[in-house]
N, C-alpha and C positions, 0 to 999 in steps of 0.2 A: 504494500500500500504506500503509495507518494504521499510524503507530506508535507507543508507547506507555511510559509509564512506571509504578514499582512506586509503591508508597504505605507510606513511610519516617516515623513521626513527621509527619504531618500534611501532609509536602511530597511532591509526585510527584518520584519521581528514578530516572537509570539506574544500572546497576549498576556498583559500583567499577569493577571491570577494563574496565567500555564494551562489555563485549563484549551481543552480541544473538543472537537466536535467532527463528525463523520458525513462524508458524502457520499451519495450511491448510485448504480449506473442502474439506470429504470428497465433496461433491458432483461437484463439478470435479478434483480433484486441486490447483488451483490453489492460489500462495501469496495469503495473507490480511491478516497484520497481523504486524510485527516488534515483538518486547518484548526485555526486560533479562534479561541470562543472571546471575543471582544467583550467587555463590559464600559463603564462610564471613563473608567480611567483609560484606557485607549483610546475611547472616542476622544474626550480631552486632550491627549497627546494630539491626533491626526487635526482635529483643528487647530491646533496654538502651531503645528509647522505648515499648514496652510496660511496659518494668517503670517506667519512670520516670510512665508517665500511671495505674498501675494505684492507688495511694493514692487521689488524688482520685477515679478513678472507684468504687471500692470503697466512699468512704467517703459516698457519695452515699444519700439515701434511695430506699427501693425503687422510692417513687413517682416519683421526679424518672427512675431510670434505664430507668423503662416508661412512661416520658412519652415518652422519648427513641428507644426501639423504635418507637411507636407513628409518630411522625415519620420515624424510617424508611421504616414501612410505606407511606406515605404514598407517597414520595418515591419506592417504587417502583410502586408503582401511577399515578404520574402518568408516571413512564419504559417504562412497562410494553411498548409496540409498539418501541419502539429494543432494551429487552434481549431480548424475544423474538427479532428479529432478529441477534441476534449468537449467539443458540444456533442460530437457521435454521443462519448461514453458518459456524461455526466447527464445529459438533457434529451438523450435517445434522439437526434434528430438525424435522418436518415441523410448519407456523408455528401451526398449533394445537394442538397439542401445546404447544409453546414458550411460547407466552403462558398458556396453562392451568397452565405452572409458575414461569413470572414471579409470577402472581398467585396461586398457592400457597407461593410463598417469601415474599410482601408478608402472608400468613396465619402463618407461622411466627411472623415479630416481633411479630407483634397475640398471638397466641395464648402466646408466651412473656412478653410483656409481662405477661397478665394472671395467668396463673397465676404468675408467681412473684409476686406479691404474696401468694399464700395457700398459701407453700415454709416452712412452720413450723420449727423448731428442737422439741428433746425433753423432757418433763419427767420426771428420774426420780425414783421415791418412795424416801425418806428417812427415818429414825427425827425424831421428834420434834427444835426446835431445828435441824435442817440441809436444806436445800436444796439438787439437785441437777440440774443441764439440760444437754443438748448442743444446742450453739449451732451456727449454720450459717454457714460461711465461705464465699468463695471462695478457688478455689486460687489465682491469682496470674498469673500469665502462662502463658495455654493456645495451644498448640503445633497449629492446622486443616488437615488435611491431607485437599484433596479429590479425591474422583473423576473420574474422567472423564465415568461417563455419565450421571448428571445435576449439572452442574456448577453452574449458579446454584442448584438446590433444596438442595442437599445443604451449599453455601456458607450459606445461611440457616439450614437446619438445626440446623447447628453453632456459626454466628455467636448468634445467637437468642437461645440455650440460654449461653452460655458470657457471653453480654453480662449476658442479663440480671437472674443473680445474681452480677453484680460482676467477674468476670475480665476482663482485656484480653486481645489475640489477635495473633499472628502464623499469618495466613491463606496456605498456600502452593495455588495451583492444580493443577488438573494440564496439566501441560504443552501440550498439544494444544488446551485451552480455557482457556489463559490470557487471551487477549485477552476473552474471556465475563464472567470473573469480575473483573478487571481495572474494567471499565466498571460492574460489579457494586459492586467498590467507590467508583468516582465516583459515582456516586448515595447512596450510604449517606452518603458524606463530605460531600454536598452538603446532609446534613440536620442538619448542625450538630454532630456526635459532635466530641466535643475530641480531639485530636491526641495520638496515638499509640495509642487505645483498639481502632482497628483500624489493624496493620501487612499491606501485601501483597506478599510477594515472590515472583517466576517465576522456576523453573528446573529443571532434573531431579533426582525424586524421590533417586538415587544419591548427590547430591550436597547439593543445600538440605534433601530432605528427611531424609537421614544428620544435616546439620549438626543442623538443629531439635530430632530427637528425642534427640540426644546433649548439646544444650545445656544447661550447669547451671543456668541463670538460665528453661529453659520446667519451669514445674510441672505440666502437664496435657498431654497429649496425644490427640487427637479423628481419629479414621483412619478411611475408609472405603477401601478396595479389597482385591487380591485376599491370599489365605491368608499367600502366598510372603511378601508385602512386607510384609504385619502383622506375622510372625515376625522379619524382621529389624530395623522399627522398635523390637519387644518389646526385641531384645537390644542394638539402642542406647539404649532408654530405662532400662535395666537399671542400666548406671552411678552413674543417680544416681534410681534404684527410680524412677520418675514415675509416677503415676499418667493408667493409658492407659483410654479407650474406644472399642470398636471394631467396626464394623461388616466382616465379611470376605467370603468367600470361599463359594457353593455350588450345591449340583446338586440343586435341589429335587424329591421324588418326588410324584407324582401319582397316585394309586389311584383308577382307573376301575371301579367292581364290578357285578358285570351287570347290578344292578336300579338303574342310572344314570340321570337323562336328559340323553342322551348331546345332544338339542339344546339344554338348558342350561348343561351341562360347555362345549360347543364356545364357545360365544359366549362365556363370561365366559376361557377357555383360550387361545381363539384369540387373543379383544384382547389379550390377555396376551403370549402368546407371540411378537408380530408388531409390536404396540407397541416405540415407540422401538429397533425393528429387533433386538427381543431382548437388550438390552443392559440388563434388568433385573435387582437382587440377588436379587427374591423371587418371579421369574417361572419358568414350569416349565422343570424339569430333563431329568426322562426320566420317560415315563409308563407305567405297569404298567397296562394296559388287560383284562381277563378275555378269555378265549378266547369267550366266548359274543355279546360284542359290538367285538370286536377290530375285524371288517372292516368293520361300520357305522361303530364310531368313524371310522377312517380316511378315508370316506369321506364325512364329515360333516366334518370337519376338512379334508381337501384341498379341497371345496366353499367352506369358509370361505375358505381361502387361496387361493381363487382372486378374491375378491373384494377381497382389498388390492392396492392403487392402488400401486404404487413408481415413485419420481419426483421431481421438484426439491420439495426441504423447504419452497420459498418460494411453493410454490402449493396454496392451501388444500383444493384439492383430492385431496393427496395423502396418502395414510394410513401409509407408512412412506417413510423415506428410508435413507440409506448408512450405514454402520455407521461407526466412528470415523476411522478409520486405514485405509490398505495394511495394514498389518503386522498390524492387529486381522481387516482381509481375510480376509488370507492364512490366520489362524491358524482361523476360522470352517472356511473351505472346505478345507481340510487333516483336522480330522475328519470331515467329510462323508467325501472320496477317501481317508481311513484306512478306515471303518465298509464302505463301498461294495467296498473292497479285502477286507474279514474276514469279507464274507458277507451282510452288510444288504443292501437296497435301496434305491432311492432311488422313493420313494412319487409324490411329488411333489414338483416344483419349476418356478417358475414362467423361461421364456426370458427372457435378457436381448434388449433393444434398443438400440438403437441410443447412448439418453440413459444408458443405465446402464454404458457401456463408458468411460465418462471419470472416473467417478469410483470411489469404494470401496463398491460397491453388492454386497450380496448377496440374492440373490432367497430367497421365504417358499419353506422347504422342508421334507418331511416325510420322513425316513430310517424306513423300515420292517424286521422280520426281524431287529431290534435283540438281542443277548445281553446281560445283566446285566453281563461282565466286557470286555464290548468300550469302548477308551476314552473313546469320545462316549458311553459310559453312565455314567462310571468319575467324571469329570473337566466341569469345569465349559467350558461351548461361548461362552456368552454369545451366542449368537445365532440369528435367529432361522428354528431348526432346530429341528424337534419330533421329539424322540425316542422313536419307541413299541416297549416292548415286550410280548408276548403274556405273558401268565401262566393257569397252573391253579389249579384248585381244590386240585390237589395242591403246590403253592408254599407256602412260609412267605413270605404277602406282607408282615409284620410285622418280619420279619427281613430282605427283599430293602430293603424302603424304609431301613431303619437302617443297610445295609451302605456306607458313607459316611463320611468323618474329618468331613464340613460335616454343621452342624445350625442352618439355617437356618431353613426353613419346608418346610410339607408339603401339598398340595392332596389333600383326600380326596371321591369324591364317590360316592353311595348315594342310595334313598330311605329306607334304616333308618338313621335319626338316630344310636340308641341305639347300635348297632354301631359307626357312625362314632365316636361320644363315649367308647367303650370302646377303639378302636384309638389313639387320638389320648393317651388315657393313657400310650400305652406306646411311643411316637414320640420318639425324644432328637432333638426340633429347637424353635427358641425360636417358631414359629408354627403354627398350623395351623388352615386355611382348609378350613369343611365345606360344600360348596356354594355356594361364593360365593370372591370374591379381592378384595383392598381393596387399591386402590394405595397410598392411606396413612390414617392414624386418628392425630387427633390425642393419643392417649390412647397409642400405643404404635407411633409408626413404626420405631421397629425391635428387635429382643431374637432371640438367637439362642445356643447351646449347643456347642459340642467346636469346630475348627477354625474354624466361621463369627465369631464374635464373643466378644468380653468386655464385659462392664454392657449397659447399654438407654440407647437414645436415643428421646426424644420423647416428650411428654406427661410428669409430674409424676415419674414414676420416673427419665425421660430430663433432665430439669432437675435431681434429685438427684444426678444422677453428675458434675454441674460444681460443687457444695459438696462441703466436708469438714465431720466433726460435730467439736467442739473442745467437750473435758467443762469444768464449769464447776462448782465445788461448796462453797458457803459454811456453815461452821458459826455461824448468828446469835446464839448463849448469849454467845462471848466479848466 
């Protein structure tokens, strides 16, 4: 078993207390790699050497600090088959898959590198004699707190963005793919970044990530996961007002309407849906499919699912793998046998074998005879389970897709554009996908409305929410 240490102010070190904790490859069940069980006194350390390296790094020019991304990227793209492997074996994600977001995370730092060199400050107009601009800061020590299910993408994401308009970082993983991001940081560190600009400490969210958001010395805080836990970081960050952005929590609605092409819906839905074993923010939730093409959908959709490969994430052969955890498991197939219990169906699902009985494998399945107020319709599943339900012509399907506290994103598909661009007005969710689904755009990887999120991450808006504007106003007569 590898073991492993945090990244403290430029040195790898265990955590105060010594104590450790265990990671495991969801494939096997088996234990993986031992790391450092953080508590308050680490968190403590990784902040005071972030605030300590945040001057120099701040006060660097823009160019020297997206030279310095750029070397990153670099650095991961030459690592690229080792980190892909460590999300195979820690996060079961099937190996192509994995390197396809290795080297979309080595795309982050290029891509933030560049654009913030053209992250302007404000000019505002002024009576004669005076002069007035908002200038662009950084906030100071930003406070990363990541996901689980995609854990080096989502690391960069955030890393990126927050580097490279001048913040330093105290980077916490999420627990279960610590060792991921962990190695994630020794490649970064190996590109020359001066010590302390990236801090990385493992532990549970409960506990390091309670301490981080509640620390007076983090100015920013960067959160992706679910509703519950963004709510409580909200009200530890509350203390001392931080400024939070957030990716959260949803059950994205998909509007099938009869004049579909329901073989173009499938393919672009299906990859969706079955990809990284449905453990997507912006993949479908529960779909309102029309009574007139209900049971072709269906059956175009369980066609699809019958052609995903489930199987060991390290054979490229394989199109999805295990889902994160037992417990994320348990939680998947518990709505299936709640829905199955309240009257649904179960449409399709594919038999386990023999290879899928060792680890936390859940097989592509399709729950049919779905109600609107049933709670795998209600509540977000994360997995990959396609939930359909039948709608009329007599349905408010405008009011069924909004009846939701998440407002994340919305899948609508038609051949009347116009229809769809007039529904999509009236949608409280920060995306909406008309015939098509984009895993990510660098112009706008993520924005989302009510329970799902606070600010935008990625692309120029998403680099805006890592500066503060600071007014600036000279009268030149005197």
């Amino acid at each position: 078993m590898q073991e492993y240490k945090m990244l403290i102010g430029g040195a790898w070190t265990d955590a105060e207390s010594g104590g450790t904790f265990v990671t495991v490859n969801p494939a096997t069940g088996e234990a993986l790699a031992r790391v450092p069980l953080a508590d308050e006194r680490d968190v403590d350390k990784a902040v005071q050497a972030a605030r300590a390296a945040f001057p120099a790094w701040a006060g660097l020019r823009q160019s020297e600090r997206s030279a310095m991304l750029n070397r990153i990227a670099a650095a991961i793209r030459e690592n690229a088959r080792e980190l892909a492997m460590c999300e195979v074996l820690e996060h079961g994600t099937p190996y192509n898959d994995a390197f396809g977001v290795v080297m979309g995370a080595a795309e982050k730092f290029d891509y933030n590198a560049s654009v913030a060199q053209a992250l302007l400050g404000i000019h505002i107009p002024m009576e004669r004699g005076m002069t007035s601009y908002f200038r662009r800061e950084p906030f100071g020590v930003a406070a990363l707190i990541i996901p689980w299910n995609f854990p080096i993408i989502m690391m960069a994401v955030k890393a990126s963005m927050a580097l490279a308009v001048g913040n330093t970082c105290v980077i916490k993983p999420p627990s279960i793919n610590s060792m991921t991001d962990l190695k994630f940081a020794e490649v970064i560190q190996k590109s020359g970044l001066p010590a302390g600009v990236i801090n990385v400490i493992t532990g549970p969210g409960d506990s390091v990530g309670k301490a981080l958001a509640s620390h007076p010395d983090v100015d920013l805080i960067g959160f992706t996961g679910s509703s519950e836990t963004g709510k409580a970081v909200l009200r530890y960050a509350s203390g001392t007002v931080k400024k939070c952005v957030m990716e959260l929590g949803g059950n994205n609605p998909v509007v099938i309407m009869p004049d579909a092409d329901l073989t173009a819906a499938v393919k672009v839905l299906g990859f969706r849906q079955y990809n990284n074993s449905g453990q997507h923010c912006s993949g479908p939730g529960r779909y309102y499919v029309h009574e007139k093409v209900y049971d072709a959908f269906l059956e175009k959709l369980a066609a699809f699912a019958g052609t995903v490969t489930v199987g060991d994430p390290a054979d490229e052969a394989t199109f999805m793998g295990p889902v994160v955890s037992k417990s994320h498991q348990e939680k998947v197939e518990g709505y299936i046998k709640g829905a199955l219990e309240g009257g649904a169906a179960l449409y399709y699902q594919a038999e386990k074998t023999d290879c899928h009985k060792k680890g936390f494998f859940v097989m592509p399945a399709i729950v049919s005879g779905v109600t609107h107020d049933m709670p795998i319709a209600k509540e977000e599943v994360f997995g990959p389970v396609a939930v359909v339900i039948k709608y009329t012509d007599k349905d408010d399907i405008l009011a069924l897709a909004n009846d939701s506290p998440y407002g994340l994103c919305a899948h609508l598909w038609s051949s009347d554009i116009r229809r769809l661009l007039k529904l999509s007005e009236d949608l409280r969710v920060g995306s909406v996908f008309i015939n098509c689904q984009t895993l990510t755009n660098e112009q706008s990887w993520g924005t989302s409305v009510k329970e799902s999120g606070l600010g935008k991450e990625g692309g120029m808006a998403g680099l805006a929410e890592f500066t503060e504007l600071k007014m600036v106003t000279v009268d030149y007569t005197v």
